[in-house]
C-alpha positions in Angstrom: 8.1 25.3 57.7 5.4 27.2 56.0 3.2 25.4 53.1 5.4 27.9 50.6 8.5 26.6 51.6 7.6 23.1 51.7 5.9 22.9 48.2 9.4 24.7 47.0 11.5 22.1 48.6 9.2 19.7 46.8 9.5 21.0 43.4 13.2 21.1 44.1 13.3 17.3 44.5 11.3 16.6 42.1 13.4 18.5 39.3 16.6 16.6 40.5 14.7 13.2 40.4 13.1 13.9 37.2 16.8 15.1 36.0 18.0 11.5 36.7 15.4 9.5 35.8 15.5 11.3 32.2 19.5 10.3 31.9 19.2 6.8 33.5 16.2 6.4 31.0 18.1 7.7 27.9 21.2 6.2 29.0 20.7 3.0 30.8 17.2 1.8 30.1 16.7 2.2 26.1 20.0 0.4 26.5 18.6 -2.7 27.8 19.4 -2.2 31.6 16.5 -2.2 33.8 18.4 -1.5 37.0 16.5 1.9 38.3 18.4 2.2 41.8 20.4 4.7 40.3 17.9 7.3 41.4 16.4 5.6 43.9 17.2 7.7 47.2 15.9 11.1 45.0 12.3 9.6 44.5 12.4 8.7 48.3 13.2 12.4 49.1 10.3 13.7 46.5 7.8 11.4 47.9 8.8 11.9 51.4 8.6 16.2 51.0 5.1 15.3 49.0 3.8 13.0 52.0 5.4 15.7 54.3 3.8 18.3 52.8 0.2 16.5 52.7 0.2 15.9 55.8 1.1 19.8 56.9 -2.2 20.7 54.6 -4.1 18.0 56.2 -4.9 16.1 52.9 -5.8 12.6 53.4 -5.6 9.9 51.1 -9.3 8.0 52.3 -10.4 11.7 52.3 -9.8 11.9 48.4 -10.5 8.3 47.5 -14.1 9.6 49.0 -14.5 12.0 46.4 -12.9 10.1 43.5 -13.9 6.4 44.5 -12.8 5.4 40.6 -9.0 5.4 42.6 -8.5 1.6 43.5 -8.8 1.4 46.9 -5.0 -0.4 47.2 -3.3 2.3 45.2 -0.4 3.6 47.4 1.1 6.7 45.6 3.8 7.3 47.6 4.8 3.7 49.6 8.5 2.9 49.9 10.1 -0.6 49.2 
């Protein structure tokens, strides 16, 4: 997979995640349900392309805590429950 095609997947996950989250926000949330499983498995296929993706560029997340150390050192951007 080339980095075009894999940054295009991503953004493809991440519109139908974003898609859900806005109707489960507007429609469940506001309404006083908290339960956010509805789009649960979509955010674990965004964040898997993005950590996919990373690690076909070769970005590592020490590598950019070094050059912006104001990231708390236990921040886990993309770690599953």
């Amino acid at each position: 997979m080339n980095d075009s095609n894999s940054m295009d997947e991503c953004k493809s996950f991440k519109k139908q995640y974003d898609k859900c989250f806005n109707a489960w926000f507007r429609d469940k949330f506001l309404k006083g349900s908290n339960d956010d499983s509805v789009c649960s498995e979509l955010l674990k296929n965004y964040t898997g392309c993005v950590k996919n993706a990373m690690k076909e560029k070769d970005i590592v997340i020490g590598e950019f805590r070094r050059y912006h150390p104001k990231v708390s050192s236990n921040y886990e951007p993309f770690k599953n429950k």
